[in-house]
N, C-alpha and C positions, 0 to 999 in steps of 0.2 A: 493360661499356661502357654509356656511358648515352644515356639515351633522346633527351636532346635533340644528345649528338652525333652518334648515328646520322642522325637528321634532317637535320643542317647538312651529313655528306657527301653526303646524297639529293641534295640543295638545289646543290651543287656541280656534281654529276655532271649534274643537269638544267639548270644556268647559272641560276638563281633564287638571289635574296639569301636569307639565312636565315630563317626567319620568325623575327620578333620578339614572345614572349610579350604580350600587352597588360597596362596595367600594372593592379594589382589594384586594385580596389574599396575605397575607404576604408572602415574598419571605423566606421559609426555606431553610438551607443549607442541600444538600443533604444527606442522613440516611447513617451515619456508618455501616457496617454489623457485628454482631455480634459475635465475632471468638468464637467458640462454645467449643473450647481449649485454650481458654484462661486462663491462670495458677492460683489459689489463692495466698492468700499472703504463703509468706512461712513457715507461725506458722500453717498456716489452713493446709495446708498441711501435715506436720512433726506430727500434732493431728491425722488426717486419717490414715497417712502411722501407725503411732504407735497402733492407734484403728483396724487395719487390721490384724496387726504380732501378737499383744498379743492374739487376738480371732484366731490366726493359732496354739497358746501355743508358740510362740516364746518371748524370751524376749525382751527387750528394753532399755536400758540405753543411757545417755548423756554423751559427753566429750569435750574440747577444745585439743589444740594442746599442752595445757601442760599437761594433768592429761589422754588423749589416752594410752599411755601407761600404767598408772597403771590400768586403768576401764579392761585393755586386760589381763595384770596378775590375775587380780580378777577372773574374768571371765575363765583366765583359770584353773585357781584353783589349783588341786593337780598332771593335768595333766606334766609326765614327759617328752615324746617328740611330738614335736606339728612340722607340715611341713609348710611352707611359699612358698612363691613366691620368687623367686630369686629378682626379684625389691620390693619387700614389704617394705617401712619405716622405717629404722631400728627403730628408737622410738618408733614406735608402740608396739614394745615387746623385749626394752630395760630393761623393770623392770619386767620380769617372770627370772624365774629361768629353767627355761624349757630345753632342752637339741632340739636345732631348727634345721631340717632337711627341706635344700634348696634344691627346682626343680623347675625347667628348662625345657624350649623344646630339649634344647642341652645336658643335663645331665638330664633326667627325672629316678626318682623314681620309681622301680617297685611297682606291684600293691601289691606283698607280702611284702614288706617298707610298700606300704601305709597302710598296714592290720594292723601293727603291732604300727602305732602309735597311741597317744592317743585324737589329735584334728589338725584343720586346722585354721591358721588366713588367711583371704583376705582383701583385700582391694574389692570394689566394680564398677560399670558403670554408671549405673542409677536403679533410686528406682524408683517404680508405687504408688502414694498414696494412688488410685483409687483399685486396686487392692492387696494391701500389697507384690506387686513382688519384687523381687530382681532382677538387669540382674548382670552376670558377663562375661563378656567379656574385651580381651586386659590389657593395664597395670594392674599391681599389685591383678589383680584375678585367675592368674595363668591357668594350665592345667586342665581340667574337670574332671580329675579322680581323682588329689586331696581335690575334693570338695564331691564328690561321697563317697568315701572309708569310710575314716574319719567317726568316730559314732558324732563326735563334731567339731561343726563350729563358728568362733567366725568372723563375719564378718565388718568391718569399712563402714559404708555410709555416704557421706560426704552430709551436707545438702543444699550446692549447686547440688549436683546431684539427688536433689528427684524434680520428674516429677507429673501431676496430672492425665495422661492417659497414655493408652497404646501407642497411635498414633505417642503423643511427643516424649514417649521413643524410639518409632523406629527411630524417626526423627534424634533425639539424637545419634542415632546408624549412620545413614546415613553422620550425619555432622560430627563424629568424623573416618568416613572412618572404622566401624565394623561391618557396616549390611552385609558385610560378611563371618565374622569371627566365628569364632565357638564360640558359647555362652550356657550358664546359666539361666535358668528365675528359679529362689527360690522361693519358697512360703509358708513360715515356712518350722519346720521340717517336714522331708519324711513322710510319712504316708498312707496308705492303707487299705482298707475294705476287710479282706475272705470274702467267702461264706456267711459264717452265720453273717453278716455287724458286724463283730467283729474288731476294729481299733488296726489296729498293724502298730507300729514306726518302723522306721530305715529300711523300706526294699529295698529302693531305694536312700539313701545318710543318711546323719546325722540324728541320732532323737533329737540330741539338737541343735537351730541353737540359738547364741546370737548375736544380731543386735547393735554396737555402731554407734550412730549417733553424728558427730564430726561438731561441728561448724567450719566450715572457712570461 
C-alpha cells in the first residue's frame, strides 16, 4: 500500500481534504559566475582609455593601417631627429621627413644621442582603459631609456591590445611570456608636484606624450 494512500484514508477518517503535494521546484540550470574582468565591447573601451589620456593632457588621435603613417608625421611635426626601435614598422614613419636614429640592445644609443634628439616613436604592449596606462614592454617598444630621455613621445596602440584592467594586462604580460621583462607603464606625460604643489612636466620622461590608436 502506498504511502500517500494511507495518508488520504488518515485524512478521510479525520474529515480533512487530502493534502496536496506542492508542486516542485523548477529545475534551474546552475548560476554562471560572474567573471568580474570581463572586458567591454571594444568602442567602450577605446571611449575610457581615450577619456583617461586626455584628462592625463595627453592627446589622442585615430589611424587605420593606411593613414598610421601620416597621423605619426603630423604628430611629429617640425621634429628633425626622432629615435625608433630597431623593429619599429617601417610605415609607421615612412611619411616624416625626419632624420630616424635606430637602437637596439645590440647597438644601443647613448644617453648623450638620446639627449640630443627631438622625439621618440614606439609601438606599444597593452593599454589599461581602466586606468589610462600604457605598458611598453618587448617588440617594437624598444629600450627604456629611449622612452625616458626624449622631451617627445609619439606612441602607436593598437586597439586589439587595449585591456579594461590592470589584472588582464598582467595576464596579458604573462601569456605573451613578458611578465618578466623589463617594462614601461606610461600614464600621460611625466609630470610632478615641488614643494609648493606646483606641476612641473618632463622631470621624469617626455612632457608630450601622443597616443595613435590604430585599428587592426
Amino acid at each position: 500500500m502506498s504511502r500517500d494512500l494511507i495518508l488520504n484514508r488518515i485524512y478521510d477518517a479525520l474529515g480533512r481534504s487530502p493534502q496536496v503535494a506542492p508542486p516542485a521546484s523548477p529545475t534551474l540550470p546552475p548560476a554562471v559566475p560572474t567573471d568580474p574582468l570581463k572586458a567591454q565591447t571594444t568602442s567602450a573601451l577605446v571611449d575610457l582609455l581615450t577619456d583617461r589620456l586626455v584628462d592625463y593632457n595627453a592627446t589622442v588621435t585615430h589611424a587605420t593601417s593606411d593613414t598610421v603613417g601620416k597621423e605619426v608625421a603630423e604628430l611629429l611635426g617640425d621634429a628633425h631627429s626622432v629615435v625608433i626601435p630597431h623593429d619599429l614598422p617601417s610605415d609607421w614613419t615612412a611619411a616624416s621627413q625626419a632624420q630616424f636614429h635606430v637602437d637596439s640592445a645590440d647597438e644601443p644609443l647613448s644617453v648623450d644621442q638620446l639627449d640630443t634628439v627631438d622625439a621618440v616613436v614606439t609601438g606599444s604592449t597593452v593599454s589599461i582603459a581602466d586606468t589610462g596606462t600604457i605598458c611598453l614592454a618587448g617588440a617594437t617598444t624598444g629600450r627604456r631609456a629611449i622612452t625616458l630621455v626624449p622631451d617627445h613621445h609619439v606612441v602607436v596602440v593598437r586597439l586589439s591590445d587595449v585591456v579594461e584592467s590592470v589584472p588582464q594586462a598582467v595576464e596579458t604580460l604573462i601569456e605573451r611570456e613578458l611578465d618578466t621583462a623589463v617594462q614601461t607603464w606610461v600614464s600621460g606625460p611625466s609630470a610632478t608636484v615641488d614643494i609648493e604643489l606646483e606641476r612641473v612636466k618632463g622631470v621624469h620622461g617626455p612632457r608630450t606624450l601622443n597616443v595613435v590608436l590604430l585599428e587592426d
